[in-house]
N, C-alpha and C positions, 0 to 999 in steps of 0.2 A: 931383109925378111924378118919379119916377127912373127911370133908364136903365143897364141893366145889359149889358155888351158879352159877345156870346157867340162862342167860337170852337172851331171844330171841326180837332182835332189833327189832322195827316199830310191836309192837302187844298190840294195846290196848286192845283186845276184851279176850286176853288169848289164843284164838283159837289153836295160831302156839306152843303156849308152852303145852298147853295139847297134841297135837299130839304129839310130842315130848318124852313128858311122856309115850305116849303109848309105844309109838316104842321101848323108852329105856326100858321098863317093857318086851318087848317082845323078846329082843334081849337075845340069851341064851349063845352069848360071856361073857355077865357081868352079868349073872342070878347069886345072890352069892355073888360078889363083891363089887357090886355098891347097894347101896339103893337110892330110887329115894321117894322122899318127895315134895309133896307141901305145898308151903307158899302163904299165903294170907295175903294183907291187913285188917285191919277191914273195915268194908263200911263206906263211906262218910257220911254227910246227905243227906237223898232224896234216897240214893243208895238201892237196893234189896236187896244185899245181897255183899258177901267180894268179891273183886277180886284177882285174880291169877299174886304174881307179879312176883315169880322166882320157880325156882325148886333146893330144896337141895338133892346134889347126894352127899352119905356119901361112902368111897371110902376106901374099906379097907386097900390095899395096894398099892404102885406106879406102881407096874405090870399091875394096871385094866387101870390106865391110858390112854395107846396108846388104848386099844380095848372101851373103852368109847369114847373115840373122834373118831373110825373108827365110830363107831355106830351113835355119832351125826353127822360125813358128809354124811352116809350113808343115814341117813332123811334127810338132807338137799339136798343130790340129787335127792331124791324123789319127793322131792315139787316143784310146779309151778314155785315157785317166791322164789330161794334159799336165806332163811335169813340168816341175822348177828347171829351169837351162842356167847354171852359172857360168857365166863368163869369166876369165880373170888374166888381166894385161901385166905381171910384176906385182905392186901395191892397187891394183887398181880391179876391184871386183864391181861387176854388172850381173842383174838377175833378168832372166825372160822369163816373167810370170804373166802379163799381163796379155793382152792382144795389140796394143801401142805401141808399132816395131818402129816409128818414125821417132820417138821419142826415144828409146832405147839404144836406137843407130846413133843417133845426136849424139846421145852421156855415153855412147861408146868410143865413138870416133873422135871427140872431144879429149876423152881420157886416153886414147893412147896419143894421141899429138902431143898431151901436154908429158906424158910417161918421155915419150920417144919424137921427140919435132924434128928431127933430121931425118930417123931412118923410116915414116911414113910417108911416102911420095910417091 
């Protein structure tokens, strides 16, 4: 299993990455496949409580890949103000900015075989 960290451009508040969360929690393309995890900082001083800095989506096989990022542009054409989606496999970051999720699946699924070539199967 690999674990691919996702984070959503220009969101300090968290807001756009917990929806996000949801959405992927609800999507029964990768119900199965994908686990979806939140990460938190610990809080500041002064702070209430930890904030929300990424989401780790644990990815069983390279198969879930293309229907995980159908699912992330999928919320991002949902939303008002379509965000930045960073992906990132180790050394290996991918951005979903555009609408070209075949092209984006390719340089992703690409980068983690070459990250990880044994443990994607």
């Amino acid at each position: 299993m690999n674990a691919i960290e996702a984070r959503v451009d220009s969101d300090p508040s968290g807001a756009e990455l917990r929806s996000l969360r949801g959405w992927l929690l609800r999507d029964d393309e990768i119900r199965g496949t994908v686990k979806v995890k939140e990460v938190s900082s610990p809080p500041s001083d002064g702070d209430m409580g930890a904030g929300l800095d990424w989401l780790s989506l644990i990815v069983s096989t390279s198969l879930s890949v293309p229907q995980l990022l159908l699912a992330i542009s999928s919320w991002r054409s949902a939303r008002p103000r379509q965000p930045v989606v960073t992906l990132r496999f180790g050394e290996v970051s991918v951005e979903i900015a555009g609408s070209d999720v075949t092209q984006t699946a390719s340089a992703l699924v690409q980068a983690l075989n070459q990250a990880a070539p044994n443990n994607l199967e």
